[in-house]
BAFI-3210 file (N, C-alpha, C; in Angstrom, 3 decimals, decimal comma, padded with zeros to 6 digits):
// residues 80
n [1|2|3|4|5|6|7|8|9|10|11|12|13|14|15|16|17|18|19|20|21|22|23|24|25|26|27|28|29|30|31|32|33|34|35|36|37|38|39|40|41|42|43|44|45|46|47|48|49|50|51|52|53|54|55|56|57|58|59|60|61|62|63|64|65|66|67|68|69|70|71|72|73|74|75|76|77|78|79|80]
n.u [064,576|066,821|066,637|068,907|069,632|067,221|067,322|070,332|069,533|067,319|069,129|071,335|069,478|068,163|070,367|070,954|072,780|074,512|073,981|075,036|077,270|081,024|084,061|087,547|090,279|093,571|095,841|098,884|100,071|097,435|094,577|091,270|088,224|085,278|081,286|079,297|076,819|078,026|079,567|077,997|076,070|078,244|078,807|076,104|076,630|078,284|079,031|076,574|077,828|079,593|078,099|076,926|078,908|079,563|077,488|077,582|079,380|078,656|076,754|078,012|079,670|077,928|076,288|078,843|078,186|079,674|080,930|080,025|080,684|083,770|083,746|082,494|084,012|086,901|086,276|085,927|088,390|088,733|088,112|089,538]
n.v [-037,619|-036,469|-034,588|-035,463|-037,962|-039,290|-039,241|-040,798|-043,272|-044,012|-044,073|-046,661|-048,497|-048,188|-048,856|-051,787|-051,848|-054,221|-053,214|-054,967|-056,380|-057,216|-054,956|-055,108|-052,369|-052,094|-051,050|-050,023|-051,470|-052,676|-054,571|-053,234|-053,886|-053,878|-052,922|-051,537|-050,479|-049,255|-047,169|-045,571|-044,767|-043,264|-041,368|-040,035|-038,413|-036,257|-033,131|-030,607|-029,694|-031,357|-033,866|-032,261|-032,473|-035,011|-036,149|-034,951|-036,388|-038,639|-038,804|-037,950|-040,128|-042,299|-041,085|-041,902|-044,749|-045,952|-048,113|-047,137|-048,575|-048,513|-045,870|-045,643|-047,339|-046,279|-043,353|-044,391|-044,796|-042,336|-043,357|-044,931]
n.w [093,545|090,803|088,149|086,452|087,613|086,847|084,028|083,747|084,914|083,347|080,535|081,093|081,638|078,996|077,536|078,495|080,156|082,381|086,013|088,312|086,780|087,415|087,758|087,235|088,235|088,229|090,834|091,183|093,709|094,353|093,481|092,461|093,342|091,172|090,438|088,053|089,471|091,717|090,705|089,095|091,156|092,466|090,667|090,594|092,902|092,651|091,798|090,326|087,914|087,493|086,642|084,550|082,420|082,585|081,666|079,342|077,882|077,719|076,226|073,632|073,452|072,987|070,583|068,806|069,276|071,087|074,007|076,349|078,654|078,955|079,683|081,806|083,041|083,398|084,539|087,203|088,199|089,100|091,954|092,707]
ca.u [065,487|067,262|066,642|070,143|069,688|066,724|068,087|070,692|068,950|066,693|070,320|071,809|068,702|068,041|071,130|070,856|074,162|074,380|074,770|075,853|078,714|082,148|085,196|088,929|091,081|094,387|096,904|100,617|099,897|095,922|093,506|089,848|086,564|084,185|080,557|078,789|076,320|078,803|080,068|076,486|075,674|079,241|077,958|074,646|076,799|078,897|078,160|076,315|078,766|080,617|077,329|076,766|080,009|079,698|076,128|078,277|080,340|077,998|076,056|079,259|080,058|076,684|076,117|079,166|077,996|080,735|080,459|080,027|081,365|084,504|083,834|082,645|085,586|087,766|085,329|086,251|089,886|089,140|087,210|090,790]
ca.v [-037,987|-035,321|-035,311|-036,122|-039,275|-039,810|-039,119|-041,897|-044,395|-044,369|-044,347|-047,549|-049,068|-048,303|-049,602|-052,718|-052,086|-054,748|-052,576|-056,099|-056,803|-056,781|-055,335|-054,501|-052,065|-052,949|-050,131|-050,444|-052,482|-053,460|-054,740|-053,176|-054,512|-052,184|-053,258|-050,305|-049,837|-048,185|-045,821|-044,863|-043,855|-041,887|-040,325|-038,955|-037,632|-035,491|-031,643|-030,834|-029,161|-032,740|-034,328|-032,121|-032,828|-036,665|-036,551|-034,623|-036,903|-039,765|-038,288|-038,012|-041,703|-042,878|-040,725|-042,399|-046,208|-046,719|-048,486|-046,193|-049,326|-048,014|-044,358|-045,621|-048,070|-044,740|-042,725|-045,617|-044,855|-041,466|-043,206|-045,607]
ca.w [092,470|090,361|086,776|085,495|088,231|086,614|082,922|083,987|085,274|081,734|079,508|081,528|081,068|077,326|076,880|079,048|080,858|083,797|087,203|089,228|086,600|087,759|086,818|088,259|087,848|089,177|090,638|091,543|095,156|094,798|092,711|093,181|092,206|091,435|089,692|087,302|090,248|092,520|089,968|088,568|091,953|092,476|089,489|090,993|094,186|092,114|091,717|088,844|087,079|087,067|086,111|083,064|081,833|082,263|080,782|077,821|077,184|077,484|074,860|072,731|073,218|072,362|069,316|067,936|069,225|071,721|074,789|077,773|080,237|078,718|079,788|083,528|084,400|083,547|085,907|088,220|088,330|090,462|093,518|093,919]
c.u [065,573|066,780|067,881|069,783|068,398|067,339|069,102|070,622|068,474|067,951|070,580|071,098|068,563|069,338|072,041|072,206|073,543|074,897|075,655|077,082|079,860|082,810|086,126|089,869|092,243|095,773|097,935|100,565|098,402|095,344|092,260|089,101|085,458|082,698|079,704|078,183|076,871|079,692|078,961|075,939|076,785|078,903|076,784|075,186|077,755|078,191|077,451|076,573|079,595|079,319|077,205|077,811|080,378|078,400|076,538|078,737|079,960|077,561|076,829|079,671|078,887|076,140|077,307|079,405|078,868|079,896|080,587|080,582|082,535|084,903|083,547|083,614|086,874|087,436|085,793|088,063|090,185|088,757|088,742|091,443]
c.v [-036,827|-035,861|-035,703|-037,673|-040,118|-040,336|-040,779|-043,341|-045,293|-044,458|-046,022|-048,343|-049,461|-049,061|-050,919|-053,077|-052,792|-054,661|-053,870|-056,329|-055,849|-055,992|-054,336|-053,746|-051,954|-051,772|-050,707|-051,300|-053,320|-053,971|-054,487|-053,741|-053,460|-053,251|-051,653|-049,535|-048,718|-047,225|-044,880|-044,107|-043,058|-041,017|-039,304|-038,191|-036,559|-034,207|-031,919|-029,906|-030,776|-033,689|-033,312|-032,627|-034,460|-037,078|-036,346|-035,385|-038,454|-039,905|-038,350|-039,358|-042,158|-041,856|-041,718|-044,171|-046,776|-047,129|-047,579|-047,093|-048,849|-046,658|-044,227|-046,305|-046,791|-044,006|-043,204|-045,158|-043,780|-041,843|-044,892|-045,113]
c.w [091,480|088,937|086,199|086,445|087,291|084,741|082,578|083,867|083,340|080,928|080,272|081,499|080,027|076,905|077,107|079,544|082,386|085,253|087,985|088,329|086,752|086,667|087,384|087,620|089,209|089,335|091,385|092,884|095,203|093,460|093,408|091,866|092,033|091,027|089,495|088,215|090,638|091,645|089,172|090,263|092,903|091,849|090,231|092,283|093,599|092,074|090,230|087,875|086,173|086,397|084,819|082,292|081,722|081,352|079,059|076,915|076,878|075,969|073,256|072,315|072,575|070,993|068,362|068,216|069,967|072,818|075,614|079,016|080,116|079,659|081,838|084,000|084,212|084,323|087,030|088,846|089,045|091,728|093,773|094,491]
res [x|x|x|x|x|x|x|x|x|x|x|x|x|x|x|x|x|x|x|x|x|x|x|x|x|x|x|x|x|x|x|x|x|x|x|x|x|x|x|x|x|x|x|x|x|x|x|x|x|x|x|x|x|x|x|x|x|x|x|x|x|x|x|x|x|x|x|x|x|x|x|x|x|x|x|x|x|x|x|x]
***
């Protein structure tokens, strides 16, 4: 396990995001389901160029108290 995977893991934790819950985003013919899991571990298959830059911006959201489910169902919207 890499340290940003590990890094990760400990944020989504600390901030008791629930990997099993749903949630759909719905394009011009489908609706997909996703749940946090499967985009937390898109996340860790990414280069880590694309991981610093999501860890960045994590960091960015959570300094100013937003939600980060926000910042992964957007994440979400490149693996439809």
């Amino acid at each position: 396990m890499s340290a940003f995977d590990k890094w990760l893991d400990t944020f989504i934790e600390e901030k008791e995001i629930d990997l099993d819950e749903n949630f759909e985003i719905e394009t011009k013919d489908n609706l997909h389901i996703f749940d946090y899991a499967f985009v937390v571990e898109a996340i860790k298959q990414t280069s880590p160029a694309e991981q610093k830059k999501i860890k960045n911006m994590i960091v960015r959201l959570d300094f100013f108290n937003k939600d980060i489910r926000h910042y992964l169902r957007h994440l979400a919207q490149a693996l439809v």
